[in-house]
C-alpha positions, -999 to 999 in steps of 0.1 A, spaced: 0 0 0 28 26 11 48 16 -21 86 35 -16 81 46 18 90 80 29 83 87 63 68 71 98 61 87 126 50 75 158 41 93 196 27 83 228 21 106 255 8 97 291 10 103 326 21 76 343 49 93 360 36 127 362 40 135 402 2 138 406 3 100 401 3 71 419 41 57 426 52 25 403 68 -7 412 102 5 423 118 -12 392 104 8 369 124 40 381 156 18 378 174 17 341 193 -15 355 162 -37 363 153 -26 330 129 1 337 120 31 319 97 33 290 120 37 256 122 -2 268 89 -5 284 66 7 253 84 24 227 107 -3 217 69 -23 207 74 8 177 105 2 169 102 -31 164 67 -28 140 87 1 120 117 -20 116 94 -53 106 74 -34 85 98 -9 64 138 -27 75 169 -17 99 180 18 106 215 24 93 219 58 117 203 67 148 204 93 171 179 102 203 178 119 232 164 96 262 161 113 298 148 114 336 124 148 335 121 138 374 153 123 389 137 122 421 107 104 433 89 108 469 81 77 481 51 66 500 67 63 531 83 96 534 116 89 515 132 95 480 143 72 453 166 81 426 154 81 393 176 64 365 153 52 339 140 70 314 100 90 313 108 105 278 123 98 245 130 108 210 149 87 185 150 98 148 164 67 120 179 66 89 159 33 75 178 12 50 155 17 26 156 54 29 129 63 49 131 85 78 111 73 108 105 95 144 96 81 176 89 101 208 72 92 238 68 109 273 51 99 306 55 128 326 24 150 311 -7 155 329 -38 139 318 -16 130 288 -33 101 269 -23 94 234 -13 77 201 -5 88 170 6 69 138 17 84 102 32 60 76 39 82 42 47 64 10 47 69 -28 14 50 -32 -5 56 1 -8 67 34 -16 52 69 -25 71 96 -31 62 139 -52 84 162 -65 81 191 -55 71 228 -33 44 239 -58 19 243 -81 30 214 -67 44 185 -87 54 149 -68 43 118 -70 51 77 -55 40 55 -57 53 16 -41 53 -14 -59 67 -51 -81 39 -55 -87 24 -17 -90 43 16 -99 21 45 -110 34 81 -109 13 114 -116 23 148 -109 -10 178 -88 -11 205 -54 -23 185 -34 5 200 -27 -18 237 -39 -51 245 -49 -47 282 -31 -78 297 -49 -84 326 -73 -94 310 -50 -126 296 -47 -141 260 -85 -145 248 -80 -155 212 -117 -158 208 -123 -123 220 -99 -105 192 -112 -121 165 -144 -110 173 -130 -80 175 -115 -81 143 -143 -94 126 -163 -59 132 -135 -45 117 -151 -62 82 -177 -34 78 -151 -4 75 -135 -33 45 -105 -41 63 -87 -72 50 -60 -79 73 -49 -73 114 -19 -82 127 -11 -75 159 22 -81 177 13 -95 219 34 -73 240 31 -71 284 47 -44 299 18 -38 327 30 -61 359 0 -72 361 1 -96 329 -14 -129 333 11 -156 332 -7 -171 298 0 -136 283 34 -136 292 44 -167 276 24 -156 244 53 -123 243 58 -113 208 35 -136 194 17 -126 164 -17 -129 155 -29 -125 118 -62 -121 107 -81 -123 77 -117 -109 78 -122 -94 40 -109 -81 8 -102 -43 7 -127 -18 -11 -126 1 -36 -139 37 -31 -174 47 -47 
């Protein structure tokens, strides 16, 4: 659909660490025990862009710690060292530029936004991280979908059953394909869901269709 891809963009933005918030699992605030969230939710980005358009060949980013201090419910402090915002810009082998940011340090901040741009077509994302709008369009074809693809919730556990139905809704808007890539960074993942990490699920549902 894209044909020679241009450019992809992807943001999240939410407040999980804003100080007006409830305080995390300790780990979370530690870059050793792998917290932080370049690693906890925008790495799931970086992988889709690199599966879906190839390897970066450059890189740079800027990855910090807006807060390096946290009170803790007892009184004390804890030292930040993981990351609540990032911003990496790629030079994809095939040419295309692709930005990702993310931050979780704004308040009330929930949201998602998508943007693949390609000699042929266009993809777009929007909404909030656990429902997002897409479209999708080239001359011929543009396809609109609205489901909840941009986060599985985890505590819910895998329910197979439950995303196709899902997906199959998706039919009327003359979708033809969902993938979606498993991913649990919320603690609270079943263990089922765990061991289902990086799995992916494709589904058909129906052919595209051609605009009126």
């Amino acid at each position: 659909m894209l044909g020679t891809p241009y450019v992809a963009r992807v943001s999240r933005s939410a407040s999980y660490w804003h100080p007006s918030r409830p305080f995390q699992s300790a780990w979370m605030y530690d870059r050793d025990q792998g917290g932080g969230y370049l690693a906890g939710m925008l790495v799931h980005d970086l992988d889709y862009l690199c599966a879906l358009l190839g390897p970066p060949v450059a890189v740079c980013a800027e990855v910090r710690s807006s807060e390096p201090v946290r009170a803790l419910p007892d009184g004390g402090e804890l030292r930040v060292t993981a990351d609540d915002t990032a911003a990496l810009m790629l030079r994809l082998a095939c040419g295309a530029l692709a930005v990702l940011s993310i931050s979780v340090i704004g308040a009330h901040a929930d949201h998602f936004r998508l943007e693949l741009f390609g000699s042929d077509g266009t993809v777009t994302g929007d909404g909030t991280l656990r429902d997002t709008r897409y479209q999708a369009g080239t001359l011929a074809v543009e396809v609109v979908a609205t489901g909840n693809w941009g986060l599985l919730d985890v505590r819910e556990g895998w329910d197979a059953a439950r995303l196709r139905d899902e997906a199959a809704g998706l039919a009327a808007h003359g979708v033809d394909r969902v993938a979606m890539v498993i991913c649990g960074d919320d603690p609270g993942a079943t263990e089922d869901t765990v061991r289902r990490l990086g799995e992916e699920l494709v589904l058909p549902v129906i052919e595209e269709k051609e605009q009126g």
